[in-house]
N, C-alpha and C positions, 0 to 999 in steps of 0.2 A: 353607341347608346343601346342598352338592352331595354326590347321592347317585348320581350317575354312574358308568358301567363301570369306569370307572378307578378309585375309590373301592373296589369291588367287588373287584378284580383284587387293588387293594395287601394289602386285608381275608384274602381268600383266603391271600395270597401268607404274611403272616403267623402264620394259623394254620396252614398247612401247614410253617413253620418251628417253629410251636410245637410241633407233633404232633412232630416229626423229634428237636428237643430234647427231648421226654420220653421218645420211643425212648432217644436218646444217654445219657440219663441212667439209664436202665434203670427208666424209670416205664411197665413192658410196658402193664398194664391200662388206663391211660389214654392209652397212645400208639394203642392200638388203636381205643380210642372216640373218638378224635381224627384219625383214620388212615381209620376207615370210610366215611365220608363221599367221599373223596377216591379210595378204592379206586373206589368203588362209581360214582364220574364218570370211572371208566379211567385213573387216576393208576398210572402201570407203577411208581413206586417205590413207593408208599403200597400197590400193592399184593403187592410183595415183600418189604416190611417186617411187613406183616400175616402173611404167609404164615410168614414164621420167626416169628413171636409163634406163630400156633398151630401150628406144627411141634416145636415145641420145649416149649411150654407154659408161655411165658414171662407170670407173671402173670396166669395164668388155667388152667385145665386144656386138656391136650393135645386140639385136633381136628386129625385127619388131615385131614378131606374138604375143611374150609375152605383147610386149608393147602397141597393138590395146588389148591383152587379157586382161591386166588391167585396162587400160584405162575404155576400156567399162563396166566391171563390176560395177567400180568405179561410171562412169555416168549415167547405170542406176540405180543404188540406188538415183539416185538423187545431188549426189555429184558435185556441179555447176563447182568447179577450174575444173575436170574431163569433164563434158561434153563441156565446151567449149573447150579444150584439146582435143578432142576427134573432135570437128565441125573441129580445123584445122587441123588435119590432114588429114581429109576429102577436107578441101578447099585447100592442096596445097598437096596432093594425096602421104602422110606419111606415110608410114608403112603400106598406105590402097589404093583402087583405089579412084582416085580423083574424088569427085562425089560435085558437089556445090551445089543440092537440100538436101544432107545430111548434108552438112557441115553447112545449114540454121537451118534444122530443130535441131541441135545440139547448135547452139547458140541460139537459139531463148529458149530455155529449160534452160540455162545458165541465160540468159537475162530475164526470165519470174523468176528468182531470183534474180531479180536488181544487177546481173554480168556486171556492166559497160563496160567491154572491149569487151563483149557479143554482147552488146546493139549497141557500138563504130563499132564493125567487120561488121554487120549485117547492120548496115545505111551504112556502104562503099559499099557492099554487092550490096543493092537495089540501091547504086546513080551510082554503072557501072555497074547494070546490070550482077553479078556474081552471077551464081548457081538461079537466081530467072529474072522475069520481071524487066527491071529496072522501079520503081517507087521513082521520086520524091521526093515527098509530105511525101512516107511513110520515105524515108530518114531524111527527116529533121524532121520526127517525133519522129524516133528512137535518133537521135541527141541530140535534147530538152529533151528525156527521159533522155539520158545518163548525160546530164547535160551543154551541150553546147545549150546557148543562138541561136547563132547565128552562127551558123558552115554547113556546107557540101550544096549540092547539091545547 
């Protein structure tokens, strides 16, 4: 029997599909114990997935701390679904203090990966004036990015 890396990798590759399918199915408590493993080797989705299980309390009781824990790890890898996840819980003060200069610099990293709903938060953002100066001009710029003609401010 070959028990070589590749054996290894496909193994892996499978239970990381299995985990993703008990998320999808909405089997939280076991996708989480399925999920952990994989967070915790810097898996940026396994560990954005976790993060909404305990942000939410999905099949288990609500923890904040774990869920800013993954969240973030997730986001800064770079993981865009995560950092803008991460911007709002900043912008409506989730699991974290509510800080709207963070909850920018979080979509705007989102959004600097053509994350439309990044792009979308971020022109609402500057047309009231949340977390930043309100400007304008920069709203309807982020707007036209995201894909709207003729929308906001």
């Amino acid at each position: 029997m070959n028990t070589g890396a590749g054996e290894e990798i496909a193994e892996q590759d499978i239970d990381f599909a299995s985990a993703m399918a008990a998320f999808e199915a909405k089997h939280f408590a076991r996708a989480a114990q399925m999920l952990a493993p994989f967070a915790e080797q810097g898996n940026a989705e396994a560990q954005h997935r976790l993060a909404i299980i305990y942000q939410n309390g999905l099949g288990m009781a609500r923890n904040p701390e774990l869920a800013v824990k993954w969240m973030r790890a997730a986001a800064e890898q770079g993981y865009a679904l995560a950092q803008h996840g991460l911007g709002f819980m900043y912008l409506e003060g989730e699991c974290v203090q509510k800080d709207g200069s963070e909850a920018v610099r979080w979509f705007r990293r989102a959004a600097d990966q053509g994350l439309v709903g990044s792009l979308t938060t971020l022109a609402m953002m500057y047309e009231q004036g949340n977390g930043v100066e309100q400007d304008l001009e920069e709203a309807r710029r982020l707007y036209r990015q995201a894909g709207f003609e003729d929308a906001g401010a």
